[in-house]
C-alpha positions as CSV (number, residue, x, y, z in Angstrom):
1,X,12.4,-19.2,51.3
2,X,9.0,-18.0,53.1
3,X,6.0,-19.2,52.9
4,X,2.8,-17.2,52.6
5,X,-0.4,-18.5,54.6
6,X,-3.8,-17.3,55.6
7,X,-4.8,-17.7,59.1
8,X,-8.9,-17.4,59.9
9,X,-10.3,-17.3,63.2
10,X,-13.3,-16.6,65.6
11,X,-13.6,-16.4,69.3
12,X,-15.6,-15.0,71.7
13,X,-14.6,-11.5,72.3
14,X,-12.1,-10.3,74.9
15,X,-9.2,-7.2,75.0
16,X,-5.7,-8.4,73.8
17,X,-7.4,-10.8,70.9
18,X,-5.2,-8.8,68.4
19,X,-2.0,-8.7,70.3
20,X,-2.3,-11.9,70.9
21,X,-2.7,-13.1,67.5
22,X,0.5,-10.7,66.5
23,X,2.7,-11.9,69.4
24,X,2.2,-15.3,68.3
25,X,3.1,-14.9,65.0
26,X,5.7,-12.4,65.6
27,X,7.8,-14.8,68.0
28,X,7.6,-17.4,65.2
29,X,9.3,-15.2,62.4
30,X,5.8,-14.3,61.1
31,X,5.5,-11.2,59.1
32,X,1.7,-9.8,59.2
33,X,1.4,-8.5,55.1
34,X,-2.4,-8.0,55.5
35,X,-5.4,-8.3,58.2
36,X,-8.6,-7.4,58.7
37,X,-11.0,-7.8,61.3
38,X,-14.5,-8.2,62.5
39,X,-16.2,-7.6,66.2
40,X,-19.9,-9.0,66.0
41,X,-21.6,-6.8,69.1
42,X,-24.8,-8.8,68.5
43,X,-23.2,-11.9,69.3
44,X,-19.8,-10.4,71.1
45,X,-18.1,-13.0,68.3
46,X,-14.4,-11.3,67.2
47,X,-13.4,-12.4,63.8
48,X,-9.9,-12.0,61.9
49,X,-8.4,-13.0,58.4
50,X,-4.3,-12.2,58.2
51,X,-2.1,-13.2,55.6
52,X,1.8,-13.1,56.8
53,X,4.9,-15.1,55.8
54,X,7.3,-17.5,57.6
55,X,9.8,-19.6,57.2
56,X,8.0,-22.2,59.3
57,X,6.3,-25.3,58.1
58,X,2.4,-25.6,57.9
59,X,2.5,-28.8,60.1
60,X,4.7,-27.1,63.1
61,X,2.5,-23.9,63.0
62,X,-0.6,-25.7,63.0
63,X,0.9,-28.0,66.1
64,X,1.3,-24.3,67.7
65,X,-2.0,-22.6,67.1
66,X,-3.8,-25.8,68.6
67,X,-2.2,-24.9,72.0
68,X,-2.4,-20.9,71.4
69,X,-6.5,-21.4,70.1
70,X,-7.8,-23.4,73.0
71,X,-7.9,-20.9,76.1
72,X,-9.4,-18.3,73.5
73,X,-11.7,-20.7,72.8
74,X,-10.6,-20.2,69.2
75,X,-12.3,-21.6,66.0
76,X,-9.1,-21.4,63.5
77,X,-7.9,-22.7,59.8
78,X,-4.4,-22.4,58.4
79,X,-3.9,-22.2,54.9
80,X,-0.9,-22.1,52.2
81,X,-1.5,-19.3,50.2
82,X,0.2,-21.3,47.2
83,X,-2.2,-23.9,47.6
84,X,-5.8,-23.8,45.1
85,X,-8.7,-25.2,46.9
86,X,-9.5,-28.4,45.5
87,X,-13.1,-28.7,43.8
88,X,-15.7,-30.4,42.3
89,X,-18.7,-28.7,40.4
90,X,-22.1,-30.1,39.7
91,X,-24.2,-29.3,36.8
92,X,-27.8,-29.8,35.6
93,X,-28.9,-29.0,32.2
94,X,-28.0,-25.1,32.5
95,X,-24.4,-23.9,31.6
96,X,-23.8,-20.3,31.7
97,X,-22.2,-20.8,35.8
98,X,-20.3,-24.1,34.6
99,X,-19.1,-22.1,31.5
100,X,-18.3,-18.9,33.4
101,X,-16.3,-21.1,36.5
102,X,-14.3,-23.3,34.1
103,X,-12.7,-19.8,32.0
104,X,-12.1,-17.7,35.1
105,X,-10.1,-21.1,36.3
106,X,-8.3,-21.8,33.4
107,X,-7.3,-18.4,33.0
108,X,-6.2,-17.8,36.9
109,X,-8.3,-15.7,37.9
110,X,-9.9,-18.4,40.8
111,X,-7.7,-19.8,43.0
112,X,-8.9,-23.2,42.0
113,X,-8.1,-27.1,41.5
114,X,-11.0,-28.5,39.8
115,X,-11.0,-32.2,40.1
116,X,-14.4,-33.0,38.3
117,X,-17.7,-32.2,37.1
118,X,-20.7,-33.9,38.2
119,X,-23.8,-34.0,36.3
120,X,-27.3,-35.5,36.2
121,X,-27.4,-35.3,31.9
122,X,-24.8,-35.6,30.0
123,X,-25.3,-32.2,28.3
124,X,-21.8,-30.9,29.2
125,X,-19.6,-33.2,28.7
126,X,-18.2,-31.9,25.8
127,X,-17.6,-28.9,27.8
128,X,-16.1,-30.8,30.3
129,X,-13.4,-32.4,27.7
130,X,-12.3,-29.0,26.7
131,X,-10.8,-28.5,30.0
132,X,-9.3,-31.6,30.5
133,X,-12.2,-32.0,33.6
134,X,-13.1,-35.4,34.5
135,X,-17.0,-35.2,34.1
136,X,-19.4,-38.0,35.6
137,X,-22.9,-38.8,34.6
138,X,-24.8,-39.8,37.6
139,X,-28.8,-39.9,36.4
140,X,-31.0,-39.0,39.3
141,X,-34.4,-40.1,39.8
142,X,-36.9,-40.4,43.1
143,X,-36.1,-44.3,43.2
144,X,-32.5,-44.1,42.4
145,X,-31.9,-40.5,44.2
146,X,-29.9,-42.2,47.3
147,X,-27.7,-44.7,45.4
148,X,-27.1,-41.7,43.1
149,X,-25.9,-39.1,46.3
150,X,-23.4,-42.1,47.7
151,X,-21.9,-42.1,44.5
152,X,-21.5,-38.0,43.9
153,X,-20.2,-38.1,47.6
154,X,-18.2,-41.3,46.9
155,X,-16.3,-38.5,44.3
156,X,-16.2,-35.6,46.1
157,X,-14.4,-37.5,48.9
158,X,-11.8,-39.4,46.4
159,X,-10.8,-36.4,44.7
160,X,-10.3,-34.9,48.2
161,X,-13.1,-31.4,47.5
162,X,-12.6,-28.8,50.0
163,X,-15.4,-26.6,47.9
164,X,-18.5,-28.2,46.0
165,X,-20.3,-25.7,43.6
166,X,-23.9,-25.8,42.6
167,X,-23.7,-24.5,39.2
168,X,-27.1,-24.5,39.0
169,X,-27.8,-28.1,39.7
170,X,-31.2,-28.2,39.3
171,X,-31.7,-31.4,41.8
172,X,-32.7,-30.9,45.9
173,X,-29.9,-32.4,47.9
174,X,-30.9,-34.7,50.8
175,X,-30.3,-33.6,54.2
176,X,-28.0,-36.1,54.9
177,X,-26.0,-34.5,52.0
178,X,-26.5,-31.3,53.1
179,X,-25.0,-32.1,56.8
180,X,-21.8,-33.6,55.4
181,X,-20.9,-30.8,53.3
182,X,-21.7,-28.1,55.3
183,X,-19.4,-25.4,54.9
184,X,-18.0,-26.5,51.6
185,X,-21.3,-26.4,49.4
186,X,-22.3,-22.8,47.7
187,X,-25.4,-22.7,45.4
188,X,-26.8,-20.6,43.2
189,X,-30.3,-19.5,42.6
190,X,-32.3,-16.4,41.5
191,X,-33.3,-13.9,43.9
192,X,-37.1,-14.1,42.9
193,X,-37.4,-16.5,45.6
194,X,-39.8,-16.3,47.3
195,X,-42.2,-14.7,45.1
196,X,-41.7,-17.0,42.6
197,X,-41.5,-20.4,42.9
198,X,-42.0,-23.8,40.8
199,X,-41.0,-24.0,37.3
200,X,-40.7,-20.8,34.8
201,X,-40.0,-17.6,37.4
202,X,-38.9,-15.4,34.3
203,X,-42.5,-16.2,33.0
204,X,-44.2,-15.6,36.1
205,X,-41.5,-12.7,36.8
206,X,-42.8,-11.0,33.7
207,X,-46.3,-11.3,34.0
208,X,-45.7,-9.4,37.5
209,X,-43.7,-6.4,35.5
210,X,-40.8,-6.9,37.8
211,X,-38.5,-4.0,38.0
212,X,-35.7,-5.8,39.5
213,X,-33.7,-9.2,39.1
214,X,-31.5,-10.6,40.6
215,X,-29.1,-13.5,42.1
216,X,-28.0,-15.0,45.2
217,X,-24.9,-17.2,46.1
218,X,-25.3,-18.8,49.5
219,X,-24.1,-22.3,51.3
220,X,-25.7,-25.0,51.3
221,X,-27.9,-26.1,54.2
222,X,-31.0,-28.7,54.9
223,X,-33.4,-25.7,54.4
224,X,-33.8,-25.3,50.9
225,X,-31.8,-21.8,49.4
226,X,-31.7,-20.7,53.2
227,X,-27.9,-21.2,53.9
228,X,-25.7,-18.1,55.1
229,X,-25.7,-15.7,52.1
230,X,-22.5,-14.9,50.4
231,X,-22.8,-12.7,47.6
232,X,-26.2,-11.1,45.8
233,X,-26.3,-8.6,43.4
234,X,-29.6,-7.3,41.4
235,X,-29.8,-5.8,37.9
236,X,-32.7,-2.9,36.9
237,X,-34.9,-4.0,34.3
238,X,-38.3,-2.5,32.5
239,X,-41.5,-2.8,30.8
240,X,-39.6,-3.5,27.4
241,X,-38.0,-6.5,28.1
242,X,-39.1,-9.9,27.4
243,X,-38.9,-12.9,29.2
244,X,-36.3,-14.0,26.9
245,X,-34.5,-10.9,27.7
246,X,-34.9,-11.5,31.5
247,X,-33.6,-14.7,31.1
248,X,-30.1,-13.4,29.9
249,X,-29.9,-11.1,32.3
250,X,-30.4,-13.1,34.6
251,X,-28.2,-16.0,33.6
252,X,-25.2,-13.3,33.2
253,X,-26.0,-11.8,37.1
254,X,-26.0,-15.6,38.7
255,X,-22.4,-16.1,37.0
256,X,-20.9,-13.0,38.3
257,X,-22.3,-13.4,41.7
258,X,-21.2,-17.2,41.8
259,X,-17.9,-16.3,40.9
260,X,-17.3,-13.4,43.9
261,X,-18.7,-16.1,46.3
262,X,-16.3,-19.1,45.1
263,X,-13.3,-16.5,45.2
264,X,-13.8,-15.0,48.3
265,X,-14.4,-18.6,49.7
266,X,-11.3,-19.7,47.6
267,X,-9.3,-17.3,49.3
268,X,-10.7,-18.1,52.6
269,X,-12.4,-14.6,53.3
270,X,-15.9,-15.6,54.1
271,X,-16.6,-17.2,58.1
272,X,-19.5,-17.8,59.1
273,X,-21.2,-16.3,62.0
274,X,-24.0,-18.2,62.8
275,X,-27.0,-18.2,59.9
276,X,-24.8,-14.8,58.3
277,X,-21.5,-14.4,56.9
278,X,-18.6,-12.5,57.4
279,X,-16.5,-11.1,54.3
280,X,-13.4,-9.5,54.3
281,X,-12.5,-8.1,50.9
């Protein structure tokens, strides 16, 4: 019986990259079902993303590509189709992402393992229940902040994440966080930034007769809501509506846009290239 996987890679460019990459597969039984690729000129980076089947095992072809990767000076992952990415999402005191994430998993439509939700208020836990989600209350405070971060990461390390979500957890993560989940950590945030900062943007959003909202999914690095961006998407808006109204709109763009970034990064479609992001739909 075959088995379906993903292969992701990037290297520094060169003719034959492509050949290469069929060749190998090709001499191992692999059949190429889809692929898509990517050369950077700016930074002479070649990117690929194929999907193939074989009737070899995971561990033997990953044994292989580590011996076929290293003269191309090949960044690579190798990944079971059949397999959902294991997860954990955190949660402040605003739903609508949580809410959103939790029915597009339950109903298939992510290709997702959620192992548990962690939260600074216990808002959601009922929420959490309803899916049969582990949920964890883990208070935060400026005195209490570190003790609080080893015990989120103590989770997300026992329940094995491969993906952390921000769904719209409403604390700044410590750079030390921020290192060791680099590349596994996508946040969400409006895309007033930075005209409006601080506390209330719809207010301030209003007051300035913005004509445009908006929402951005991006990783998570040590400079605040300046990771690679994923996913953004903007919605038209007018002198009729109120902040109440901007709010909703809002709230509704942020889930959509979370959810195209945690799918594409589910099915392992987004590599980064440097500070920017490469996406093959």
């Amino acid at each position: 019986m075959s088995n379906v996987y993903i292969l992701t890679l990037s290297c520094p460019d060169r003719p034959g990259i492509v050949h290469a990459v069929s060749g190998f597969l090709f001499e191992r039984g692999g059949n190429i079902e889809d692929a898509a690729q990517y050369n950077d000129r700016a930074t002479d980076l070649f990117f690929m993303r194929v999907q193939f089947s074989s009737d070899r095992e995971a561990a033997a072809l990953r044994e292989e590509l580590r011996g076929f990767a290293e003269p191309l000076q090949m960044q690579w992952g190798l990944h079971p189709q059949s397999e959902p990415m294991t997860t954990v999402l955190m949660v402040s005191r605003e739903g609508h992402c949580l809410n959103d994430l939790l029915f597009r998993w339950k109903t298939g439509l992510l290709a997702l393992d959620i192992r548990a939700i962690i939260s600074n208020h216990r808002d959601f836990y009922q929420l959490a229940a309803s899916y049969n989600v582990p949920f964890h209350h883990i208070p935060v405070s400026a005195a209490t902040k570190p003790q609080a971060e080893a015990r989120q990461y103590e989770i997300i390390q026992a329940e094995g994440a491969e993906l952390v979500v921000l769904a719209r957890y409403m604390q700044v993560l410590s750079d030390d966080l921020c290192r060791k989940l680099e590349g596994r950590a996508i946040n969400i945030h409006h895309s007033f930034l930075p005209s409006f900062k601080g506390a209330k943007p719809y207010y301030q959003a209003h007051d300035r007769g913005v004509k445009l909202i908006g929402a951005t999914a991006h990783y998570v690095t040590a400079a605040l809501d300046e990771g690679p961006i994923i996913e953004q998407d903007v919605a038209r808006v007018d002198h009729s509506k109120t902040v109440e109204d901007l709010a909703a709109i809002g709230r509704d763009t942020e889930s959509q846009v979370l959810a195209r970034a945690v799918k594409w990064h589910s099915e392992h479609r987004v590599l980064l290239d440097g500070h920017k992001t490469v996406i093959f739909k």
